[in-house]
ZAMARGU-4260 file (C-alpha; in steps of 0.2 Angstrom, whole numbers, plus 5000, padded with zeros to 4 digits):
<rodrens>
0) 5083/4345/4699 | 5101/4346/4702 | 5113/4360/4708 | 5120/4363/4691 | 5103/4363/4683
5) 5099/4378/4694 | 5111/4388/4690 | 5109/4401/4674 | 5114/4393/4657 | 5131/4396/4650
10) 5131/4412/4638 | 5136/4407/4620 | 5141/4423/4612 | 5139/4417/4596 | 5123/4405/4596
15) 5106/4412/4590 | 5090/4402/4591 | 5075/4406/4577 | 5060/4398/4571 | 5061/4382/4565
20) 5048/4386/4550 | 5052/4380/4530 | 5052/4395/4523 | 5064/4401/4510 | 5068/4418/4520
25) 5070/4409/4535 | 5083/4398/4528 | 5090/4412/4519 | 5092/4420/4538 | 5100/4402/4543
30) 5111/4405/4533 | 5117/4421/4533 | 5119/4420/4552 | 5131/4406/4549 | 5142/4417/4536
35) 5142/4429/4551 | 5150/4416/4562 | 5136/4410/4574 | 5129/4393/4575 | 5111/4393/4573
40) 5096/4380/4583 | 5079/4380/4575 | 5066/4381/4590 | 5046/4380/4588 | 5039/4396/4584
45) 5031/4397/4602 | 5047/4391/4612 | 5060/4402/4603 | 5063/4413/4619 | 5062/4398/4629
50) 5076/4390/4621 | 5087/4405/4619 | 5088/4406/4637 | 5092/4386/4638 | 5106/4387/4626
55) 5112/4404/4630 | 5111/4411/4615 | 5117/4430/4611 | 5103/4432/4596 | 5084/4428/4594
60) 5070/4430/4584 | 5053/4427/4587 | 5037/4425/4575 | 5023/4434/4587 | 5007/4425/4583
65) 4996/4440/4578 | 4984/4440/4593 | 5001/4441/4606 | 5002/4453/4618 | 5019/4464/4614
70) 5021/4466/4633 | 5019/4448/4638 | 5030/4443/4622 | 5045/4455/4629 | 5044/4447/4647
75) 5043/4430/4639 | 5062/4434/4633 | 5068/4443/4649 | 5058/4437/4665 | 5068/4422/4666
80) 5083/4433/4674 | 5096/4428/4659 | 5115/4438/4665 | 5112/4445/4647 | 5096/4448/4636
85) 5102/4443/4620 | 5099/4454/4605 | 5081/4450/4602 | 5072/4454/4583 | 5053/4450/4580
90) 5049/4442/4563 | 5033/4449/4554 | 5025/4442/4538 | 5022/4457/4525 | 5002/4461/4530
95) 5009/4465/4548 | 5024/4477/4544 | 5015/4493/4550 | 5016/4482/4568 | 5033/4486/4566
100) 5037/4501/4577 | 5027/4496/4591 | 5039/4479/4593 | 5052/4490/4593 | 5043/4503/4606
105) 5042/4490/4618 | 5060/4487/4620 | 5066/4474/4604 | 5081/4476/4597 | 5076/4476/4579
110) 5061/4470/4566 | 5061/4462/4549 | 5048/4461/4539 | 5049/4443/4529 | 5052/4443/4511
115) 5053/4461/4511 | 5069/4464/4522 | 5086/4455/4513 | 5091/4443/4525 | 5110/4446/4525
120) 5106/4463/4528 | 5096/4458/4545 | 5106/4444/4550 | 5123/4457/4549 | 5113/4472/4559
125) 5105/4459/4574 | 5122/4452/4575 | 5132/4469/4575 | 5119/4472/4590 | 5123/4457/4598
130) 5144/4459/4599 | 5140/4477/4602 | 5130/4473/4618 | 5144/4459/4621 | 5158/4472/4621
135) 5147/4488/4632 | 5148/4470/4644 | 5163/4467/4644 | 5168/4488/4645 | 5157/4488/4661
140) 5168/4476/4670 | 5184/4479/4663 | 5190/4497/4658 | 5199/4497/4643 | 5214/4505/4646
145) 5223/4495/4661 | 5213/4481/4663 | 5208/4483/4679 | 5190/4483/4686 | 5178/4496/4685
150) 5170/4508/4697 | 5156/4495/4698 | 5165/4477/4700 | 5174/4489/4712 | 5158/4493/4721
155) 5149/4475/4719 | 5165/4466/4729 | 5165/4481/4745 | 5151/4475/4755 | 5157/4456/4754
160) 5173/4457/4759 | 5165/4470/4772 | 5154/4456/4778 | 5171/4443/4779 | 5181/4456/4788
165) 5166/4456/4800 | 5166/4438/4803 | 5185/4435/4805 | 5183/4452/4817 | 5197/4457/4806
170) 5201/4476/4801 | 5200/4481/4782 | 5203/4498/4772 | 5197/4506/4758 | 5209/4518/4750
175) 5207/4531/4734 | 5222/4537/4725 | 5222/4551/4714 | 5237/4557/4701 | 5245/4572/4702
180) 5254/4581/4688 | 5246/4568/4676 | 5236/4583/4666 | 5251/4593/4665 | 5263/4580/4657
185) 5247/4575/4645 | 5247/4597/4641 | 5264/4594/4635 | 5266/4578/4627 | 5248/4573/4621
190) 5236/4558/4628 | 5247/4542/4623 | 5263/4549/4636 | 5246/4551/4649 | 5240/4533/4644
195) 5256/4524/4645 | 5258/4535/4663 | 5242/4527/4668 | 5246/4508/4661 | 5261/4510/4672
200) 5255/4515/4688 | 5239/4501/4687 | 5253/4488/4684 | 5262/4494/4700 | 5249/4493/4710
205) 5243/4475/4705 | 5261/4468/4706 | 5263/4477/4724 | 5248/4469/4730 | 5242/4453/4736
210) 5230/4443/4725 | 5216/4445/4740 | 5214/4464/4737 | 5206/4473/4726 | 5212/4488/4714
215) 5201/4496/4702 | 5201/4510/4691 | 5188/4522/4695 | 5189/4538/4684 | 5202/4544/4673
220) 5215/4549/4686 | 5208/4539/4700 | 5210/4521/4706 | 5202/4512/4723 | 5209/4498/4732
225) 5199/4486/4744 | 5213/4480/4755 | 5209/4465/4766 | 5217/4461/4785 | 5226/4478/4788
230) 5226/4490/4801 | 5224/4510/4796 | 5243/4511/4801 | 5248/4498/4790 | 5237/4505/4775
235) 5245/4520/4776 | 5263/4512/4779 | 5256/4502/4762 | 5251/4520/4751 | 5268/4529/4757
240) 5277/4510/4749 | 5268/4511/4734 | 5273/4529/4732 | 5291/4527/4733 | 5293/4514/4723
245) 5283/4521/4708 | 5293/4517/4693 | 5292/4521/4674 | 5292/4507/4660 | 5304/4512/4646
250) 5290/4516/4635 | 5283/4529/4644 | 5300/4535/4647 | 5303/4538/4628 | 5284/4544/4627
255) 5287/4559/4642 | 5306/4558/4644 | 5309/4566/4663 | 5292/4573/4664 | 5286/4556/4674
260) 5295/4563/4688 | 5281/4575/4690 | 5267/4561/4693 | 5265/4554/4709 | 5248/4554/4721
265) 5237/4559/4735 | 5226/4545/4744 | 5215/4547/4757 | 5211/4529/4766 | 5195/4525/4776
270) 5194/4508/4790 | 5181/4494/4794 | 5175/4494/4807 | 5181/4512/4817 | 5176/4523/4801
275) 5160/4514/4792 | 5151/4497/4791 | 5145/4499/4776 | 5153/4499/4759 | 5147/4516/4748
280) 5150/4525/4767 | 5169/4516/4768 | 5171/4523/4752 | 5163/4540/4752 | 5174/4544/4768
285) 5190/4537/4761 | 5185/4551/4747 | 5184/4564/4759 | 5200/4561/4767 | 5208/4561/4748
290) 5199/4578/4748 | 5207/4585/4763 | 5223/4579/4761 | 5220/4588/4743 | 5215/4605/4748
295) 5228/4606/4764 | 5242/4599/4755 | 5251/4594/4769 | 5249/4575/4765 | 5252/4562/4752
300) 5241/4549/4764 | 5228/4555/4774 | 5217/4543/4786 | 5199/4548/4786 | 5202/4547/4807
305) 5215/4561/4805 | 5201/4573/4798 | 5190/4584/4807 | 5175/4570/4802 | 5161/4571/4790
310) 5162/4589/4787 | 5181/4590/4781 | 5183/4608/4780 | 5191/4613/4798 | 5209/4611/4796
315) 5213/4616/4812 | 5204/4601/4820 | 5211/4590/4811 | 5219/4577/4821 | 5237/4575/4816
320) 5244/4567/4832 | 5245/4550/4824 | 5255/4555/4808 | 5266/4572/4810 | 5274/4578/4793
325) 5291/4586/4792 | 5285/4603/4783 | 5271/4610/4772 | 5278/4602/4757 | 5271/4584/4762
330) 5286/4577/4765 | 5288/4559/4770 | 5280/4557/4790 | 5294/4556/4804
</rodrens>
């Protein structure tokens, strides 16, 4: 077996696979899949889940043989570690329909009971399952709004360029901005000024840094950046850079006039190798310092070093011989 033969099968988002049986119903449900836009194989009935895996295919149905096992018959679709289950219906002939909410018990998507359930009707509800799944996917990887990636393609990337930075013997930093003043401009002029607000500040921070870093949106007002090859003084040099040259598009301008004046943010930064080793730690203490920079407000950029350590609730131990501000107010450091 080859290299590429090993790897998973292509998805086909619009490809099902069901039984190849002459039947009017099944080719009824040929072709109403079709007039939904999906090409269709026709498998044997006792290879259908086998096949769907080869091709890739987003939809299957199967024909259970009546003695099968509805456990074994789920894993038969799944165990093969496919990157998505498709949308996966069981077929069942009319003197089997009260079968039908075991099959769905055990975890299938939906159940038809031939010559009894229309066809278009099935084929439009397993393919609405199907693009639905496809979309949750795609939502999970990509948040909507910016087009950034999420809180977990955020998390997945932090141990491996943990483990480069390790073997290079190289520093890296994790750093978590959060917005302020974004709630108070989106009181005043409504959810599309704080949505242009955010689509603005994501797009800053891809275009200020390099394609080898990470930024990522992890909650509404929150947005993580794995930064590779930098020191803690240059990450913080870095945040106060992308603080300053924050800048409005004329959209938003007309969407919250001088009210984007109010929005900047508070980061807290965290350092591979002096702070953690270990990505969820790296993160969870650049949280913390984000934390304390947020209840002392006397930072815009705090380095989890500079805080009193795990606790973060001493102020007065915090270290601030590194990084001295001018006043109270958070001022840019001397």
């Amino acid at each position: 077996m080859t290299m590429l033969e090993m790897r998973p099968p292509q998805r086909r988002p619009d490809h099902a696979v069901i039984p190849d049986a002459d039947t009017p119903w099944l080719q009824a449900l040929d072709q109403a899949l079709r007039v939904q836009g999906l090409t269709v194989e026709r498998a044997p009935v006792a290879a259908c889940a086998y096949a769907a895996y080869l091709s890739g295919a987003s939809v299957v149905a199967l024909a259970p043989a009546e003695d099968a096992s509805l456990p074994d018959t789920w894993l038969s679709l799944c165990d093969r570690g496919a990157k998505i289950l498709p949308a996966s219906a069981i077929l069942l002939p009319p003197e089997r329909a009260a079968e039908a909410s075991s099959w769905l018990e055990v975890g299938f998507d939906d159940v038809a009971v031939m010559e009894q359930t229309p066809a278009d009707e099935f084929a439009r509800r397993v393919v609405g399952r199907s693009r639905s799944r496809q979309m949750r996917r795609a939502m999970a990887s990509v948040d909507a709004l910016t087009g950034l990636p999420t809180l977990e393609v955020f998390n997945a990337r932090l141990d491996p360029n943990i483990r480069m930075s390790s073997r290079g013997s190289v520093p890296m930093a994790v750093a978590v901005l959060d917005l302020d003043g974004l709630l108070g401009v989106e009181r005043q002029r409504g959810r599309a000024g704080a949505r242009s607000l955010l689509t603005d500040v994501a797009r800053h921070l891809q275009a200020a840094l390099r394609r080898s870093d990470t930024v990522a949106r992890l909650g509404d007002e929150r947005f993580g950046l794995i930064l590779n090859q930098i020191s803690a003084f240059e990450a913080r040099r870095l945040m106060y850079t992308l603080w300053r040259s924050l800048s409005w598009s004329e959209e938003t301008l007309g969407l919250v006039g001088e009210l984007a004046g109010q929005v900047t943010f508070t980061a807290g930064v965290a350092v591979f190798p002096g702070d953690a080793t270990d990505g969820p730690e790296l993160l969870t203490r650049a949280e913390i310092a984000l934390d304390v920079a947020r209840a002392t407000s006397q930072r815009r950029v705090l380095l989890y070093a500079e805080t009193c350590g795990d606790s973060g609730v001493d102020v007065h131990g915090t270290d601030l011989r590194w990084h001295r501000v001018q006043s109270a107010a958070r001022e840019e450091p001397e």
